[in-house]
TIMI-2910 file (N, C-alpha, C, CB; in pm, 1 decimal, decimal comma, always signed):
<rs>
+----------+----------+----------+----------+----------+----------+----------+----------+----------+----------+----------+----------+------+
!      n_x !      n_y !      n_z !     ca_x !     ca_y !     ca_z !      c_x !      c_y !      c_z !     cb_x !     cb_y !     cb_z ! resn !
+----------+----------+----------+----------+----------+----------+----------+----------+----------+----------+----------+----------+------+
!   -624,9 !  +4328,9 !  -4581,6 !   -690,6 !  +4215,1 !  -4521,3 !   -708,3 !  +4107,6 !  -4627,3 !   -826,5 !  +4255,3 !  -4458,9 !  Unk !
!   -687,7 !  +3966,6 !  -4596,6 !   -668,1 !  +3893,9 !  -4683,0 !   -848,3 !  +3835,3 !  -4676,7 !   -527,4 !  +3794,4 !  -4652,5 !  Unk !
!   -906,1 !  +3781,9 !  -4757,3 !  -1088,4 !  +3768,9 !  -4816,8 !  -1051,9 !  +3596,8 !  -4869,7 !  -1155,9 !  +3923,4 !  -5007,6 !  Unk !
!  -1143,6 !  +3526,0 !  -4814,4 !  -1149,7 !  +3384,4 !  -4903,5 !  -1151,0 !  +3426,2 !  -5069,1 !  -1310,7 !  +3286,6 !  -4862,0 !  Unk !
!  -1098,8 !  +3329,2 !  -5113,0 !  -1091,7 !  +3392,1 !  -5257,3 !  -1237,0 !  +3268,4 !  -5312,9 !   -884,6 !  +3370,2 !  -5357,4 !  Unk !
!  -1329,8 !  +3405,8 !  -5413,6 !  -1490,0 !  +3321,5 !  -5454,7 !  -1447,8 !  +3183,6 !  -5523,3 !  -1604,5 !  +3422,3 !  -5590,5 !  Unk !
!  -1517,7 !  +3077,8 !  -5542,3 !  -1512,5 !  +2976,6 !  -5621,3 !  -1631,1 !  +3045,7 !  -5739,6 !  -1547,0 !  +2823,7 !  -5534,4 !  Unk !
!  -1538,1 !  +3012,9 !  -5877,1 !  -1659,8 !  +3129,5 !  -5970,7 !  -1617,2 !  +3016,9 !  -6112,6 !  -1594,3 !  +3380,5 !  -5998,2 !  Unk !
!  -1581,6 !  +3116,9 !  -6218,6 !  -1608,2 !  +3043,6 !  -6381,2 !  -1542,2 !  +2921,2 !  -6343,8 !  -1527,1 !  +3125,0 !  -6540,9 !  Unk !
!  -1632,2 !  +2853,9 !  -6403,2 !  -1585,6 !  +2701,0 !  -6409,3 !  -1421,3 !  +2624,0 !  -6450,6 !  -1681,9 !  +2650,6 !  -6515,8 !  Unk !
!  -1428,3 !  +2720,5 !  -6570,2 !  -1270,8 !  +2684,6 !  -6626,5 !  -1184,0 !  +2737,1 !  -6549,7 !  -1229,4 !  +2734,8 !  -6766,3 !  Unk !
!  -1192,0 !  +2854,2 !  -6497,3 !  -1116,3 !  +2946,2 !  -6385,1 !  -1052,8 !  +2798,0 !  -6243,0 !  -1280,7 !  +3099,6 !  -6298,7 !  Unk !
!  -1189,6 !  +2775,4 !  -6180,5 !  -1223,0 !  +2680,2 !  -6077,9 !  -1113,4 !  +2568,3 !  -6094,3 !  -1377,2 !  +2624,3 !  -6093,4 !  Unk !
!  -1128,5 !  +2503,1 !  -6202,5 !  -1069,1 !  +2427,1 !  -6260,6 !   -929,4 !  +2439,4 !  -6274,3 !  -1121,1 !  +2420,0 !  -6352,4 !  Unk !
!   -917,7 !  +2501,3 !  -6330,0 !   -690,8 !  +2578,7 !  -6295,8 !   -638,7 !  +2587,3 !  -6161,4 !   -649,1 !  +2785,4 !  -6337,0 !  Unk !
!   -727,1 !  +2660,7 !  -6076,6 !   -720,1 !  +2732,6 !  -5945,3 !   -691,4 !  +2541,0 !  -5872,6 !   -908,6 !  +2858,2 !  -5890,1 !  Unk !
!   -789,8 !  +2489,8 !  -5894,7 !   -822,2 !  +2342,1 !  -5787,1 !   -673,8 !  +2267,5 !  -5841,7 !  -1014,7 !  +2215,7 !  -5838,2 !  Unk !
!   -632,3 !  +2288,7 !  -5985,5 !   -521,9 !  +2188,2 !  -6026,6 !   -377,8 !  +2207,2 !  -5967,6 !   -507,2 !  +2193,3 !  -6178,6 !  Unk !
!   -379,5 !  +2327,8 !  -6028,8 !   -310,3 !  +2429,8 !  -5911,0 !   -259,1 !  +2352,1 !  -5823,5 !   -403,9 !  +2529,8 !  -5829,6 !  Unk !
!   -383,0 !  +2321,5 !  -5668,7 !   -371,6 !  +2285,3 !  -5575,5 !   -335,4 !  +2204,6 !  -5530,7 !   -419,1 !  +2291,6 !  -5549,0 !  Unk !
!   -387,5 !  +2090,1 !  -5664,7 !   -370,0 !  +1948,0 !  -5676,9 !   -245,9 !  +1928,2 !  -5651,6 !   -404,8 !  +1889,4 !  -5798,3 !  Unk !
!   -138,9 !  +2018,6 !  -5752,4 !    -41,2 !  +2013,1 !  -5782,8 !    +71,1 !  +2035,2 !  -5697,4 !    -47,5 !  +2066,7 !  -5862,4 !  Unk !
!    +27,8 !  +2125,3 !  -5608,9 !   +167,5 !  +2162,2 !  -5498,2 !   +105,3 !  +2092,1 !  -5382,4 !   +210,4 !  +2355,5 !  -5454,2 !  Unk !
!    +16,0 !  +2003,9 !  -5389,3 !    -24,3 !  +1915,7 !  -5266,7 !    +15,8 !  +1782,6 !  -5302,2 !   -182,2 !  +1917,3 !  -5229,6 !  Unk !
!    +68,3 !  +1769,6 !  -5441,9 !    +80,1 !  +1632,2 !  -5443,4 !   +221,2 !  +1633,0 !  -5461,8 !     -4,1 !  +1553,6 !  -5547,3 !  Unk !
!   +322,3 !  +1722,9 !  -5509,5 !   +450,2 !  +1725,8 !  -5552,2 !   +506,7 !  +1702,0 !  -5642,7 !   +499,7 !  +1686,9 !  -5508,9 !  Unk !
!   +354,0 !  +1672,3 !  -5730,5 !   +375,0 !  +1635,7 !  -5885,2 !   +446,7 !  +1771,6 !  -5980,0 !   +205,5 !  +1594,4 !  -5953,8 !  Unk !
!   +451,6 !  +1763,9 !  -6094,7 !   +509,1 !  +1865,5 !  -6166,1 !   +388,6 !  +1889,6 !  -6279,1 !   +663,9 !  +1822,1 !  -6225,0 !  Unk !
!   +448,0 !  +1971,2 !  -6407,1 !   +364,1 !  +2060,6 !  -6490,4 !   +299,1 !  +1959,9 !  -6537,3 !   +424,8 !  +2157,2 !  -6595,4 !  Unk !
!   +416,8 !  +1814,4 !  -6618,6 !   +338,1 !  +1712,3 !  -6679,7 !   +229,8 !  +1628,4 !  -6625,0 !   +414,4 !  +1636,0 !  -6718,1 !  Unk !
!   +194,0 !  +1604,7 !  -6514,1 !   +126,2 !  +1557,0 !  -6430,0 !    -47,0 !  +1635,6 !  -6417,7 !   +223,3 !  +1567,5 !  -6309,7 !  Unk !
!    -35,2 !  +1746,8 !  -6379,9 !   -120,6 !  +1881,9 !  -6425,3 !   -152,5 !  +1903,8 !  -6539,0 !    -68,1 !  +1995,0 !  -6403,8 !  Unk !
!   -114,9 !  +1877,5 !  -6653,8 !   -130,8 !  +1898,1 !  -6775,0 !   -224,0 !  +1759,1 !  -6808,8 !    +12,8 !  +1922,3 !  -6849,6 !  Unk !
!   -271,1 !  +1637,0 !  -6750,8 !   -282,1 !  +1515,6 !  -6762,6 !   -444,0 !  +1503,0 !  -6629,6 !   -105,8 !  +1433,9 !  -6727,5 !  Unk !
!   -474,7 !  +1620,6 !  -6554,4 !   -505,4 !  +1623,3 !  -6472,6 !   -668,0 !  +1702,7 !  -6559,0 !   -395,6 !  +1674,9 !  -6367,7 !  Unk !
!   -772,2 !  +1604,0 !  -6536,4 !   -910,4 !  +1664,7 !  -6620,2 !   -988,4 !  +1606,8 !  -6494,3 !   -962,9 !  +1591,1 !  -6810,1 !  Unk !
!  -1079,5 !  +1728,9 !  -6544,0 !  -1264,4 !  +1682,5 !  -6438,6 !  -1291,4 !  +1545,0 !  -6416,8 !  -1433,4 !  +1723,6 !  -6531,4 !  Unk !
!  -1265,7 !  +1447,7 !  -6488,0 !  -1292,6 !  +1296,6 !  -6441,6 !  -1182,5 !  +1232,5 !  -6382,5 !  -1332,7 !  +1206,2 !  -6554,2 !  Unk !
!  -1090,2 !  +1272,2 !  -6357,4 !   -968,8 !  +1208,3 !  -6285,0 !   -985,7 !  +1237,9 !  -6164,8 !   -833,5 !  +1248,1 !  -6323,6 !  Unk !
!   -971,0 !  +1105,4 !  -6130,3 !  -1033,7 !  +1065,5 !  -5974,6 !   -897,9 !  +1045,0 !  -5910,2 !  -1146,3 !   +907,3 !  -5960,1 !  Unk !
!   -905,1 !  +1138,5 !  -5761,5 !   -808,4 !  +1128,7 !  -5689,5 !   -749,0 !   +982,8 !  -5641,8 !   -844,0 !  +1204,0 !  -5595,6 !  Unk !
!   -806,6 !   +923,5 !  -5622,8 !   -729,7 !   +771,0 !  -5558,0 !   -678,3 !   +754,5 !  -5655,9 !   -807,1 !   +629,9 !  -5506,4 !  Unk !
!   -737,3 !   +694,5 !  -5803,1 !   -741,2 !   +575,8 !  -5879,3 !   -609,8 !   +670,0 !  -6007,7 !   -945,0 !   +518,6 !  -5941,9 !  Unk !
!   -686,2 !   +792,0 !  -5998,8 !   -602,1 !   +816,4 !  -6153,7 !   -460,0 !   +927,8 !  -6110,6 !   -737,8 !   +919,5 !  -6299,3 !  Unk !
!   -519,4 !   +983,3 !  -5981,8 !   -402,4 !  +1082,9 !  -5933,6 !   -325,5 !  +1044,8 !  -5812,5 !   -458,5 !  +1221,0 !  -5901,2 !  Unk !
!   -372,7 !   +915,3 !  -5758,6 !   -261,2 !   +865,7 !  -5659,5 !   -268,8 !   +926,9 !  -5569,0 !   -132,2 !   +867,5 !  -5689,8 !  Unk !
!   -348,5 !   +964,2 !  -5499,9 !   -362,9 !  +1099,7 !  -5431,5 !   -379,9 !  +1004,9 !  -5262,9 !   -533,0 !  +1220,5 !  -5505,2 !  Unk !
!   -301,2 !   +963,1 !  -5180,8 !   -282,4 !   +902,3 !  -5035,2 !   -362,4 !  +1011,2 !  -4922,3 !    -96,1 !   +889,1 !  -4997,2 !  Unk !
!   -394,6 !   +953,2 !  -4844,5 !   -478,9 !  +1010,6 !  -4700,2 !   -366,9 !  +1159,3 !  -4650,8 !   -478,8 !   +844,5 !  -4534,6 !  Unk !
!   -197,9 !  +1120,8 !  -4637,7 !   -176,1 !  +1259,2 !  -4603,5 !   -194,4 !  +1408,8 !  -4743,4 !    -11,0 !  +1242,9 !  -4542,2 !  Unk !
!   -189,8 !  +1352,5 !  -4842,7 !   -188,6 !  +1461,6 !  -4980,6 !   -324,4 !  +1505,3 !  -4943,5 !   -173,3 !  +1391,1 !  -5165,7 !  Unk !
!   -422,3 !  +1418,5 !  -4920,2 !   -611,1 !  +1486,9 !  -4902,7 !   -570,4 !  +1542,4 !  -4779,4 !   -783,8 !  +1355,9 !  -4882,1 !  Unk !
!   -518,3 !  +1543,9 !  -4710,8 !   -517,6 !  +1619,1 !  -4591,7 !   -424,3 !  +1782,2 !  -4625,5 !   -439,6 !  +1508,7 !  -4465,6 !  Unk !
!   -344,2 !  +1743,0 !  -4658,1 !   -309,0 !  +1856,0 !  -4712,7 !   -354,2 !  +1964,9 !  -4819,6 !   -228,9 !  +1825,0 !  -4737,9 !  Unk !
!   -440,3 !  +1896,2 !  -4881,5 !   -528,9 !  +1933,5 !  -4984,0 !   -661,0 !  +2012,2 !  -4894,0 !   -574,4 !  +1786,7 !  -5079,0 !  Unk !
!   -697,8 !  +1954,2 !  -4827,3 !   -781,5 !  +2006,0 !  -4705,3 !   -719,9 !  +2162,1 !  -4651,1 !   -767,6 !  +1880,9 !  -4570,6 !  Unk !
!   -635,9 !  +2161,7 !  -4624,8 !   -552,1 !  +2280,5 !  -4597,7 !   -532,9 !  +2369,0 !  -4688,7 !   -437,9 !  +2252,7 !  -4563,0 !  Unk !
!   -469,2 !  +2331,0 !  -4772,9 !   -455,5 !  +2436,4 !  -4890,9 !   -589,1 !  +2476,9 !  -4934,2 !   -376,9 !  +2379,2 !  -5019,8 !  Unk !
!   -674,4 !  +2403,0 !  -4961,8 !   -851,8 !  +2466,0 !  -4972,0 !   -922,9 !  +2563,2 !  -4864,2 !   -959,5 !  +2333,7 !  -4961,7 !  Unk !
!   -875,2 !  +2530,8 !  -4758,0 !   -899,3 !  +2615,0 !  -4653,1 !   -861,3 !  +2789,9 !  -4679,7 !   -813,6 !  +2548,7 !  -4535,8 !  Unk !
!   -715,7 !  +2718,0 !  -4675,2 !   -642,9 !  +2908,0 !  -4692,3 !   -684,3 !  +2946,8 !  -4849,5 !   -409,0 !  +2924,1 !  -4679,2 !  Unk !
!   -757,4 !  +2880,6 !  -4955,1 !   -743,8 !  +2954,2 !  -5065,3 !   -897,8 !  +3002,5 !  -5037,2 !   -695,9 !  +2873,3 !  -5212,9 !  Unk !
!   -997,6 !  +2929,6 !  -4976,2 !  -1153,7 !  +2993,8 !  -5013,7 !  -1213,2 !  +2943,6 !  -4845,1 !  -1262,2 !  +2891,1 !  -5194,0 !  Unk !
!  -1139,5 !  +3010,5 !  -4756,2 !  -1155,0 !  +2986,0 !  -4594,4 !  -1205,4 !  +2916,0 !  -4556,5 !  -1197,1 !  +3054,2 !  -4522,0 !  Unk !
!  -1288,1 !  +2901,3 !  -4439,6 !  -1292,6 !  +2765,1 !  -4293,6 !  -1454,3 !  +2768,2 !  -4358,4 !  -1256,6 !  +2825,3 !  -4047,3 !  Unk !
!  -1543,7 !  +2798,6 !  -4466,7 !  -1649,7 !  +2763,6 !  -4481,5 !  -1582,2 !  +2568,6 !  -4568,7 !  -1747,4 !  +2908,8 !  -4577,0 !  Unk !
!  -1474,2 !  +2562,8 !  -4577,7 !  -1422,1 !  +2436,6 !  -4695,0 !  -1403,0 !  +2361,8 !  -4581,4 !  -1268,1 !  +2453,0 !  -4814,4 !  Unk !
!  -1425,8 !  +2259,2 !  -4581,5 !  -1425,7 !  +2135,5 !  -4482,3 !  -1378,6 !  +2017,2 !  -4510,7 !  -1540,0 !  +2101,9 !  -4444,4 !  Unk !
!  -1297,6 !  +2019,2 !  -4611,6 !  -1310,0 !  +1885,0 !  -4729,1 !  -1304,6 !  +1715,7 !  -4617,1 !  -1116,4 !  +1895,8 !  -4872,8 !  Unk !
!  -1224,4 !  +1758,7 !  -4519,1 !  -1226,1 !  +1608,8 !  -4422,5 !  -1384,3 !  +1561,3 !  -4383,0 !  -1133,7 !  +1638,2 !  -4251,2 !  Unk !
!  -1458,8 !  +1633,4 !  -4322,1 !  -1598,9 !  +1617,4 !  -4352,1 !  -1640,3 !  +1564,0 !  -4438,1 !  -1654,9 !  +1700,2 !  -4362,5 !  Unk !
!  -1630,0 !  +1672,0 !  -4533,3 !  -1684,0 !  +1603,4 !  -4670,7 !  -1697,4 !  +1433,9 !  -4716,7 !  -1590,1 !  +1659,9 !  -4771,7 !  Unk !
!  -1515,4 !  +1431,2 !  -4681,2 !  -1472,7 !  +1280,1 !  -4700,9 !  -1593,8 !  +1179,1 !  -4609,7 !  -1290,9 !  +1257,7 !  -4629,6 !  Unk !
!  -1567,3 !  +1200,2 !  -4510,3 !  -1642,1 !  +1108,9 !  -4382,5 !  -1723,3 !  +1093,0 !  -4439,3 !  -1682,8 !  +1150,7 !  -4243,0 !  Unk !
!  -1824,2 !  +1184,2 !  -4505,2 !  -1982,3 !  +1187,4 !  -4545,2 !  -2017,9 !  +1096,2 !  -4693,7 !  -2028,9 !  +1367,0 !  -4572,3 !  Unk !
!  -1881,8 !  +1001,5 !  -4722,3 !  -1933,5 !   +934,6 !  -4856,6 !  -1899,7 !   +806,1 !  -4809,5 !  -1862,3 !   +978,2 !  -5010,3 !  Unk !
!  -1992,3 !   +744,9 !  -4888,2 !  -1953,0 !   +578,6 !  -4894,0 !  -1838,7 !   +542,8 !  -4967,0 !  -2062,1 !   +490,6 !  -4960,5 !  Unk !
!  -1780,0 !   +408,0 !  -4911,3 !  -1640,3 !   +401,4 !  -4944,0 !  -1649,3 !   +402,8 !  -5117,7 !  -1563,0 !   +253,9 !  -4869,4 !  Unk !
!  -1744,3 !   +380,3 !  -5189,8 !  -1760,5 !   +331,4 !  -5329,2 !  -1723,8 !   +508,3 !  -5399,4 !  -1953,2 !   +244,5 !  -5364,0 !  Unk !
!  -1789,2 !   +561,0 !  -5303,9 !  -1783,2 !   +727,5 !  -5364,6 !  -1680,3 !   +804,9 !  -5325,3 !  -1900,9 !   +817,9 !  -5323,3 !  Unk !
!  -1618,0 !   +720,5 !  -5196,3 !  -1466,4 !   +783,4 !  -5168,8 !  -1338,0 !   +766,2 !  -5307,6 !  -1401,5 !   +685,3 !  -5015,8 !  Unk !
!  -1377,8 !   +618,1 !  -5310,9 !  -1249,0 !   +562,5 !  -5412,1 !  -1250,6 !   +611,9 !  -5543,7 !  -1246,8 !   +404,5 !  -5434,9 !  Unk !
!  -1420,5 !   +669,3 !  -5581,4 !  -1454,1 !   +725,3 !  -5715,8 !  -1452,2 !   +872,8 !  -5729,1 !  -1585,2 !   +681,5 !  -5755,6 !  Unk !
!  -1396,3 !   +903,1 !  -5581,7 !  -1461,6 !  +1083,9 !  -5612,5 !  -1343,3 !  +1151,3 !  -5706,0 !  -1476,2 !  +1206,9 !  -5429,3 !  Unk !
!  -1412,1 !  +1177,3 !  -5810,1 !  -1303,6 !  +1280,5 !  -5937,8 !  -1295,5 !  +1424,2 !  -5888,5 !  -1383,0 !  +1298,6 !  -6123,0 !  Unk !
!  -1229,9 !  +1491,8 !  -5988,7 !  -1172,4 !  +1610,4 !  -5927,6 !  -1322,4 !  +1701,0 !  -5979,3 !   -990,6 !  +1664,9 !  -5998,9 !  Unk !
!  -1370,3 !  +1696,8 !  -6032,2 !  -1526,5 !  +1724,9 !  -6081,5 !  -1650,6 !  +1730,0 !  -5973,2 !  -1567,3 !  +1604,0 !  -6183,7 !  Unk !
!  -1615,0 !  +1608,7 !  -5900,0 !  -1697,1 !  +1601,6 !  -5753,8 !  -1624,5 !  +1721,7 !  -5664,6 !  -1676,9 !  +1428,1 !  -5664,7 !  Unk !
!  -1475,7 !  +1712,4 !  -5663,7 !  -1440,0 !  +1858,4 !  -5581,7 !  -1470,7 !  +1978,7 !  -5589,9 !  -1338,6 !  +1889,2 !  -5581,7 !  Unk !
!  -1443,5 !  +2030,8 !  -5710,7 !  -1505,9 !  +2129,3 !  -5799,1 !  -1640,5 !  +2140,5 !  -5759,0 !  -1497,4 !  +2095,3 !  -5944,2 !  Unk !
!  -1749,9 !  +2048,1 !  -5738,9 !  -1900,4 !  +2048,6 !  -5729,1 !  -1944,5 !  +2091,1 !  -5573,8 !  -1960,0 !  +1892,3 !  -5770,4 !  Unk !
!  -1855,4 !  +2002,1 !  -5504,0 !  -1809,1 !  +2020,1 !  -5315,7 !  -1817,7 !  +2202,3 !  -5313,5 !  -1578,3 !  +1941,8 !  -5260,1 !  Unk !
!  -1721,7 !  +2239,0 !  -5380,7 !  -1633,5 !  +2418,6 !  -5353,0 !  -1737,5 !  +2504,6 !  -5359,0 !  -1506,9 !  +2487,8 !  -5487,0 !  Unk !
!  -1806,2 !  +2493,2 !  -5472,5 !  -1914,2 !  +2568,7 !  -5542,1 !  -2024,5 !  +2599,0 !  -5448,1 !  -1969,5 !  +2491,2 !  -5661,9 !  Unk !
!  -2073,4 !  +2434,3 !  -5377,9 !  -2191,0 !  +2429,5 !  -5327,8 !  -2144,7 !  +2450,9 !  -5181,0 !  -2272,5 !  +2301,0 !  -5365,4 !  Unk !
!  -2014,0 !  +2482,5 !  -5188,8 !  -2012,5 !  +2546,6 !  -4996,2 !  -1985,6 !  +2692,4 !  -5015,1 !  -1855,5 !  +2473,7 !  -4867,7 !  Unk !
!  -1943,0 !  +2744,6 !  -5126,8 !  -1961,0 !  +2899,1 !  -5104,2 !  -2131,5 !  +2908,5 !  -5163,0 !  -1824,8 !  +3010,4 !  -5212,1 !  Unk !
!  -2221,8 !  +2854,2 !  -5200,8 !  -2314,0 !  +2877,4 !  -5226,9 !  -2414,9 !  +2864,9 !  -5116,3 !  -2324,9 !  +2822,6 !  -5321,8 !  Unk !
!  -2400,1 !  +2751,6 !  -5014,8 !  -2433,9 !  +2763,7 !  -4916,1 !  -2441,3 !  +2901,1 !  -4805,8 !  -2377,7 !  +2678,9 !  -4893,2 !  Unk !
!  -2299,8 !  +2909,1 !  -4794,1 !  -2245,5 !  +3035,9 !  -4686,4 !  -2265,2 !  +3142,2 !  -4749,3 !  -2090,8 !  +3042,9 !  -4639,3 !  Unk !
!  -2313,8 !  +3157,5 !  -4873,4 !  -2377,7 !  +3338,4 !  -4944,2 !  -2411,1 !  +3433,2 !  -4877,7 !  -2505,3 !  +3351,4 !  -5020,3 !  Unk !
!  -2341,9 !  +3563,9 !  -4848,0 !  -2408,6 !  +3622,8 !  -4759,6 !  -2346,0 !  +3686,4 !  -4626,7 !  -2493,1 !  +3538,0 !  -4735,1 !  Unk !
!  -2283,2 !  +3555,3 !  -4569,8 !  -2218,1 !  +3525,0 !  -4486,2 !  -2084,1 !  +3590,0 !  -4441,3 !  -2213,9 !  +3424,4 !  -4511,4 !  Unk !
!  -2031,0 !  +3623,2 !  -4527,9 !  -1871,5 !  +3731,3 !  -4526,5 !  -1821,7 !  +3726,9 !  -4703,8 !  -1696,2 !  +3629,9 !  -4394,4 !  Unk !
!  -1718,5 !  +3801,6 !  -4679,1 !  -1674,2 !  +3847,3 !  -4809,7 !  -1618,1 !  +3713,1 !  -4840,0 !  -1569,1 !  +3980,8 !  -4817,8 !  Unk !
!  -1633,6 !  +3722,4 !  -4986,4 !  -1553,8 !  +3588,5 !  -5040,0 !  -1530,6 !  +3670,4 !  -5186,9 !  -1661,2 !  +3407,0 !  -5047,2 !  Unk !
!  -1414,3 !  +3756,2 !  -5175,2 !  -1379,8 !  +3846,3 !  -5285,1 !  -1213,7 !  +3765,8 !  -5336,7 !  -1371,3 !  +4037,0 !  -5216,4 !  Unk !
!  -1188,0 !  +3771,2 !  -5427,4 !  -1050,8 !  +3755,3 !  -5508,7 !   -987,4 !  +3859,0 !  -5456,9 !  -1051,6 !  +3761,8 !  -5671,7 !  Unk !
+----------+----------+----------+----------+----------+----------+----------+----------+----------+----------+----------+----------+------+
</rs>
């Protein structure tokens, strides 16, 4: 049986999300390698409405349907849309498996 996989060590979090970044955006290694906690999806990673959508998806199947990220989006002002870094995502992941604790397995 396949288990949301936990959002856990930070640096871990961090690989796992770039990872994601990475086969959602079609970028390559150099791109990922260039890719830190303050790099903000619009501005520094180019990151267009279908890549967040897809990114939405791939978050889903890696740490299940408690990840909502389109929500998420809706729920910021445009100032915090255009600014949200990959650090704010990271912060998003954490605080929705921390929320749903309890709730079902969220094992690796």
């Amino acid at each position: 049986m396949n288990y949301p996989r936990a959002v856990g060590d930070d640096r871990q979090s961090f690989l796992e999300l770039v990872e994601i970044l990475t086969a959602v955006s079609g970028e390559g290694p150099a791109w990922a390698g260039a890719v830190t906690p303050e790099s903000r999806l619009e501005g520094d990673l180019r990151m267009e409405s279908l890549e967040l959508a897809a990114l939405d998806d791939a978050l889903r199947a890696r740490y299940g349907t408690r990840i909502d990220l389109q929500a998420f989006l809706t729920e910021l002002e445009l100032d915090e849309l255009v600014g949200l870094k990959v650090a704010d995502l990271l912060a998003y992941l954490a605080s929705r498996q921390t929320s749903d604790a309890g709730t079902g397995p969220a094992c690796r």
